[in-house]
Structure formats: C-alpha cells, structure tokens
N, C-alpha and C positions, 0 to 999 in steps of 0.2 A: 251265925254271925260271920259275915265278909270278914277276910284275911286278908292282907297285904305280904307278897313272898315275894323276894329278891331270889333270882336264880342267874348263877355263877354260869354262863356257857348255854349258847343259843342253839348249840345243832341237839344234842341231848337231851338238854335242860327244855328244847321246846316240848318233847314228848311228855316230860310231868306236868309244866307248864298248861299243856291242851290242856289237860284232865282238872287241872285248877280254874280254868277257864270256864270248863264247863259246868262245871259245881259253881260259879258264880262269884269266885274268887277274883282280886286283882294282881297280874304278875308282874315285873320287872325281869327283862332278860339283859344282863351282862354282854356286850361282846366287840367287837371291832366299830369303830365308828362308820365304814361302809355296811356292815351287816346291818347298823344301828337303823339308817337309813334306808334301807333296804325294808328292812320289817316294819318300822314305823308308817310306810306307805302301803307294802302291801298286806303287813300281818305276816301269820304266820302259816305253813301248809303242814298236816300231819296225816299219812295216809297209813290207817290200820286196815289188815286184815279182818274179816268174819268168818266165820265158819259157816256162813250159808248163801256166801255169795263168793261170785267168780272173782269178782275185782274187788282193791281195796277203794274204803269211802272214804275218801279226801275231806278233813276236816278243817276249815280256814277261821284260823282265831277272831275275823270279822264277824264271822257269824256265832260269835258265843257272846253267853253273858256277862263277862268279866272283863277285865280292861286291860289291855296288855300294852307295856311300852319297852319299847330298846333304849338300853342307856350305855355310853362307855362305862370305862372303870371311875376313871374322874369322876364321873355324873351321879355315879350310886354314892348315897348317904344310905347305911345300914340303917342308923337310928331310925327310920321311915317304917321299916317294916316289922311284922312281926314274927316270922321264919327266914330264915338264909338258907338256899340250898349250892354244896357244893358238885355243879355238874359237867364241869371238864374233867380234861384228862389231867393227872396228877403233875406232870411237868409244864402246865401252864401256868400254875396259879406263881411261878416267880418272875413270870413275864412283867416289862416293865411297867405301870398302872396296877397292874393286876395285884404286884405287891403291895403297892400300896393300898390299896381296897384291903387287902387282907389285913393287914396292920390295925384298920380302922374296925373293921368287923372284929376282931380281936377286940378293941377296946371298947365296944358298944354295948358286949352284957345280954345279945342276941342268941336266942337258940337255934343254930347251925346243924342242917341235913345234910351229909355226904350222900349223894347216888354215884359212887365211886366204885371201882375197882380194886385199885390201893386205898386202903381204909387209910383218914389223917392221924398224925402219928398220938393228936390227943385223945383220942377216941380210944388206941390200943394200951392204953394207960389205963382207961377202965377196966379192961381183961387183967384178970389175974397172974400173976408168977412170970410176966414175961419182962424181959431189961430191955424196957424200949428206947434209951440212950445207946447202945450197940444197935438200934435197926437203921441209925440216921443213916447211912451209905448207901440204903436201899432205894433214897429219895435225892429227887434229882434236886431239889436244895429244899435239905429239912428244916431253915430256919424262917421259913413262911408260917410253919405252924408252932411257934415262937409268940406264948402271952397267948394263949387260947387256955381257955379254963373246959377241962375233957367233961364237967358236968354237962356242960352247956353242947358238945360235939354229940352225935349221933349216926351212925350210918345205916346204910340201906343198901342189901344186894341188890348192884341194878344188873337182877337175870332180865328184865326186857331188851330181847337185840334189836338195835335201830342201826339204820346209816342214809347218807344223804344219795340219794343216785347222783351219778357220776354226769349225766348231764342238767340237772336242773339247778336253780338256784341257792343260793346258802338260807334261805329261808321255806324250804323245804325238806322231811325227809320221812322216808319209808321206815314202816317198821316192820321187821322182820318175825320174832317171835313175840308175840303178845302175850308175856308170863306179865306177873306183880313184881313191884316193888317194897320188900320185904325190910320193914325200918325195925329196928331195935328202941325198946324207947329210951326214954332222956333218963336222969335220975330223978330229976325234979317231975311230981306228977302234973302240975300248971306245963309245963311245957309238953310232957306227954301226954294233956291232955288237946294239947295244939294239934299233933297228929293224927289223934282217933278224932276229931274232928273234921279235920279233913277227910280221911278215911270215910268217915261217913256221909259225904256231901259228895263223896266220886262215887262211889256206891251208887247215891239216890241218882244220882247224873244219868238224862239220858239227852240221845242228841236225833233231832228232829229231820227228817230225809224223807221228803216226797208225801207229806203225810204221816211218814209212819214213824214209831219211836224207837231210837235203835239204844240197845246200850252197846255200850264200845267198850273192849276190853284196854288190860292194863291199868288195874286198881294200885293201892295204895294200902297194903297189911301190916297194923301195927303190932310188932310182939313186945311181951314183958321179958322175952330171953337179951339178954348182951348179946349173945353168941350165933341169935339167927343170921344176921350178914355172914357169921363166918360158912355158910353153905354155899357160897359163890366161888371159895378155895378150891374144891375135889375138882369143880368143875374146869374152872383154867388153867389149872395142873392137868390135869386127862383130856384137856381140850385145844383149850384157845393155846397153850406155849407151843402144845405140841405141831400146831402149822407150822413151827420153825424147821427148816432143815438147812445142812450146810449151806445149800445153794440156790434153795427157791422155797416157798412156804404151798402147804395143800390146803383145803379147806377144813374146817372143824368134824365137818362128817367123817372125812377120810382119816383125819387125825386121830375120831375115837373111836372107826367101824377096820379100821385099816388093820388093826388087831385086837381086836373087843377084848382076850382077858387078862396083855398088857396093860390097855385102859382098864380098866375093874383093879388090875391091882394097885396104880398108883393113883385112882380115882379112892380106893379104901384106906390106902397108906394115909392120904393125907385129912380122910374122914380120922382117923383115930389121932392121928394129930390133933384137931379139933373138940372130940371128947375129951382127950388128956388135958386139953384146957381150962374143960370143962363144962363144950357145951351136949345135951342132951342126943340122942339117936332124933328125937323129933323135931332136932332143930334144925336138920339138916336134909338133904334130899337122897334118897335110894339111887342108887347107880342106873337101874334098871330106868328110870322116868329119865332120868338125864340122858342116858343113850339114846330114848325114844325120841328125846328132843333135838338130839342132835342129830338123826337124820332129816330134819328141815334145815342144815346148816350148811347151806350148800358155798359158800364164802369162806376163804382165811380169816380168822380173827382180826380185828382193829390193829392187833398189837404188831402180827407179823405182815399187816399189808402197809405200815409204819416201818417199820426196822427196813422192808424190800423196795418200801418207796425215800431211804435215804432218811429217816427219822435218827436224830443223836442223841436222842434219850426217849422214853417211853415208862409204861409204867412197870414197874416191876416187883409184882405179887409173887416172880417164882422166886427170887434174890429172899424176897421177903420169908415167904416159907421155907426155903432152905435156911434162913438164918432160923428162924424162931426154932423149928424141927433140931436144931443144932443145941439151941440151950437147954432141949429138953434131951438131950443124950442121944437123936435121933437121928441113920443118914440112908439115903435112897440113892441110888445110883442113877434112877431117871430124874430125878429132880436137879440132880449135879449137871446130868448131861445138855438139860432143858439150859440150864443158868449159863452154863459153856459158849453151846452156839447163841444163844443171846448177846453176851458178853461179845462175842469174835465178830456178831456183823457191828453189833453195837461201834467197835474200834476200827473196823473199816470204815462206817458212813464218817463218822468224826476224823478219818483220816485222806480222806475225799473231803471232805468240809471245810478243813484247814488250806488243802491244797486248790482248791476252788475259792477259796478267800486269797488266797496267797497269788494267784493270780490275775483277781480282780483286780488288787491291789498295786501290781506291776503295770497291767494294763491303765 
C-alpha cells in the first residue's frame, strides 16, 4: 500500500526520501522556499556508492516511481500524511516556520521518525530511569518538543554518512557510507507496523540502469529493541566529537585510527553506558566493525566542520551523554574534555556573532 511521508529537511532527509521513492511511495520534503523551488523543477539527485563499480549512480527522484514535492514549513499540513520523518539537524527545528510546523505535527496524533543524531527529548522518555527534564540544556531550545506524545516519537540511528559536495546544487548530495537506518519501533504495533512496511517495499526496490537491475544500498531496519538507536553514541563519542581540537578539527579516521585504544576505551565506556540502560550487547555495534568503517571517513564530522565554519549551536550528543552518564553515578575524563572544547569554540563563534551583528548594526 502507497504511503504518504512528510520528511522534515531536504539535504538528509533526500537520502531516505530516494529509497521511499523508490519503493513507490509519495514524499514531501520540508525546506527553504528557494530549495522548494529548486527541487520542484529539477527533483532531486542522490549519488550512492556500489561495491562493483568505480563511480557512484546518480539516482534522480524524476526517474522513480513516487511522487515527490518541496513544500515550505507554512505549506506542510501533517494531517496529509501518514509518517513524519524528523531529518535535520537538532537546532533547526526552532527555526522560525519550522516551529510552527512542529506545534501542528504535535497536535496532529502522527507517528513521527527522528533520523537524528540527538535523539527528540520525547523519545528519551521512553528509555527507562533516565530524568529527562535535567537533559533540557543539552538542546538548543527544548521547547519545540513541547506536546509531543513519546508513544507516537521514534528514532533511527542515522549511521548512513551523506553530505552535499561543496560545489553542486542544494538539491543534490553524495553519500558517503552506505550503512541502514536502524529505527526502534513505535509502541503502538499499527504504527510499527508502518515501518516494517516500508522496510519491506526498500528491500524489494530495485532501480533500473542501462538495462540492468541494480539494488542500491541504504535499507531501512526495523528493531523491537528501544535501545537500537542508542548504537550511534559509542560511535560519536570515539569519533565524530573527537574531530574537535583546540584549534582546527581532523577527520573521523584520524580521530579514531589516531590512537585506536584510546578510541576502544571511550568507544566501550560509553557502550556500557548503554547496557546500564538497558540495552542488549546485540543492540549495539562491536568496536572492531566501527573502526573498520571508519577508515572510509576521510572528512571531519558534520558537527566539527559546523562549530569551524562559525556554527552557534549544533547538536550535542557529547553534552547529552555526559549528562545521562552523570545520573547514573558515571564520569569519563574524555567525555568532559570532548564537551570543553566544544563548549569554548561554541563561545567564540557566538562571540564573533554578536560582534558581527554589532557591527552591521552601526554600519
């Protein structure tokens, strides 16, 4: 059965987006009124890797079978569809539109997918023993997720790395590691029955090229665990925070090959953190497959090429696990030092920001 998905954020959000596409599904992508425009004429471009070819195949949303349109925030009515996926980055959703979408998908009674990083904070309400009224600090304004009913939230480690290349269009963009998107499911089985649905329609999906029938990686795995997203923690703790350094960020290889078994130890710290929550050893990933992945990570994270390119907020999963780790009687000295230099560029860009405003302002 065709699906109708609202998906929150156009550069990200296009990579699950294809794969709904292609399964035969209809999307809506969220995003700026020029981006809106922009994709409404030409679509959308997703270029995956294969494993038996030199170049990635360029997948153009015109040539699928689903229907895809660009809407502002204004334009999206939730009520319309029947999945929300949230796919930017955590400090956008209080953007101004944005909020108010959010507001309305609150009150619409929609089952809502995070492919987030920072998990929303109704979702972490699910998880057991944690006081997710102390986490509000960690969000750059936690009262967007304000009137969200956490049955209805869900999330999904988005381990697939994408980015847009630097010279092409905003309606394009490369993907880097072609892992799944590993969703937890709903409480209600009608809604987690929505996702193994899909799941199974990207599965059957294949995409047609010269004659021949290729399937395209970047599936969509539903678990019964709560706690599978939480395997995307070890990772951006031993990885993606560690790009930060005082004065310039490295790439994620370097971050986790730079000293393989400092990473292994705050890549397991903060696995047992995770158990202590409660979730399983096979909810989670081996140290050993993560390292091997991350020698194709030849890029600084999102997070620190943001904080380096002048970002004043960003998401922050280390703020996060160092708080949660705390309620459990927990403290890591790499995890404090991660949250440090985060914090310190954090307070320069915002103090260049103000003074770059303060200027405009005179001029």
């Amino acid at each position: 059965m065709k699906s109708k998905v609202l998906i929150l954020g156009a550069s990200y959000g296009s990579l699950l987006g294809t794969k709904l596409l292609m399964a035969g599904h209809d999307v809506s992508l969220v995003c700026t009124a020029p981006t809106a425009r922009l994709i409404n004429r030409d679509g959308t471009r997703v270029r995956f890797p294969l494993r038996d070819r030199a170049e990635a195949v360029e997948i153009s949303s015109l040539d699928l079978p689903g229907e895809l349109r660009a809407l502002t925030p204004a334009e999206a009515d939730p009520q319309h569809y029947d999945l929300i996926v949230f796919g930017m980055q955590e400090p956008q959703y209080g953007a101004p539109g944005v909020r108010e979408l959010m507001r309305r998908i609150a009150g619409s009674g929609k089952p809502c997918l995070a492919i987030m990083n920072m998990p929303p904070l109704p979702y972490l309400r699910r998880l057991p023993g944690i006081a997710v009224d102390l986490l509000r600090p960690c969000y750059t304004d936690a009262s967007v997720w304000e009137g969200f009913d956490p049955t209805l939230i869900t999330l999904a480690s988005p381990d697939p790395q994408a980015f847009r290349p630097p010279e092409a269009e905003k309606n394009v963009l490369q993907v880097g590691l072609p892992t799944n998107f590993k969703a937890a499911r709903f409480e209600s089985e009608a809604h987690t029955a929505i996702l193994r649905g899909l799941e199974a329609d990207i599965e059957d999906a294949r995409y047609q090229l010269n004659g021949e029938s290729l399937e395209i990686p970047v599936k969509l795995k539903t678990h019964d665990s709560i706690f599978v997203p939480l395997a995307k923690w070890p990772m951006l703790i031993a990885g993606n925070y560690r790009c930060v350094r005082e004065l310039d960020m490295i790439p994620i290889r370097e971050a986790v090959h730079g000293d393989i078994d400092e990473s292994r130890r705050i890549y397991e710290w903060v696995v047992n953190l995770c158990t202590g929550l409660g979730a399983d050893a096979e909810d989670l990933v081996l140290f050993e497959k993560y390292a091997k992945a991350a020698q194709g990570l030849g890029k600084p994270s999102s997070a620190a090429r943001a904080l380096f390119g002048g970002a004043v907020n960003i998401e922050r999963v280390d703020s996060l696990v160092q708080r949660i780790a705390r309620q459990r009687g927990k403290e890591n000295e790499t995890v404090h030092h991660i949250v440090a230099l985060v914090d310190e560029q954090l307070s320069r860009n915002r103090a260049m920001s103000r003074t770059e405003a303060s200027v405009t302002s005179v001029a």
